[in-house]
N, C-alpha and C positions, 0 to 999 in steps of 0.2 A: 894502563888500560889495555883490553885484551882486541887486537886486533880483529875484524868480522872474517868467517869464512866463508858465507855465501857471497855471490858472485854480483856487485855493483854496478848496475849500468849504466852510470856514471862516475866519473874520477873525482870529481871534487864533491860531491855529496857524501863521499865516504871521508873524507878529508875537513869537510865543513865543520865536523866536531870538534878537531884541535888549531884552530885557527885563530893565531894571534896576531891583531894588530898592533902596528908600532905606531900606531898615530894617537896623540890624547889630544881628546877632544878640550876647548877651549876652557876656560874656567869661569865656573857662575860669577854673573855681579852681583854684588854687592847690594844690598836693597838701602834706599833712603831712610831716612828717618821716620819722613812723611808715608811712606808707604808702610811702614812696617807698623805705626802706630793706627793707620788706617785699617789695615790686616785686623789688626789688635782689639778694634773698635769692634768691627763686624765682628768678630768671636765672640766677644764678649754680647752684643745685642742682640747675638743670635742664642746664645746660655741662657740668656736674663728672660728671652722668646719664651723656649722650652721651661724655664721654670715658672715662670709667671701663669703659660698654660698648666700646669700640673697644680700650682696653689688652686687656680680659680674653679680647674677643673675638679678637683677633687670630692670638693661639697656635693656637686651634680651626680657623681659618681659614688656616692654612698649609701647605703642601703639604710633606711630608717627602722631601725630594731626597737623603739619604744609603742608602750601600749598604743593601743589606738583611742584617740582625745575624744572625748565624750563632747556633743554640741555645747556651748556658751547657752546657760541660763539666759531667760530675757530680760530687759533690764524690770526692778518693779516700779507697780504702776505710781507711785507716788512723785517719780523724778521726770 
């Protein structure tokens, strides 16, 4: 990296860029069973949401391109 030549008016802000810690942070747990199949549930109820909307939705969202239906005869007078 190529060192800045304008003038910093601060030292450690010029220095904040290559600064490594030695310290590692602790390490994730481990998740349950219970939790993870719970996780797993919600993903999945939340898919089945969005698809369920898209089937139901889709009818409503259609454009009706067939002729247009002539009124139903009446019934005749004999029935």
């Amino acid at each position: 990296m190529s060192r800045r030549r304008e003038p910093v008016p601060f030292a450690f802000v010029s220095e904040a860029d290559r600064f490594r810690s030695n310290v590692t942070p602790p390490p994730r747990e481990r998740l349950s069973a219970g939790r993870m199949a719970g996780r797993c549930l919600l993903g999945l109820t939340i898919v089945a949401a969005l698809v369920g909307s898209v089937i139901l939705g889709t009818p409503a969202l259609s454009i009706d391109r067939s002729p247009a239906q002539t009124p139903q005869s009446q019934a005749s007078p004999g029935h």
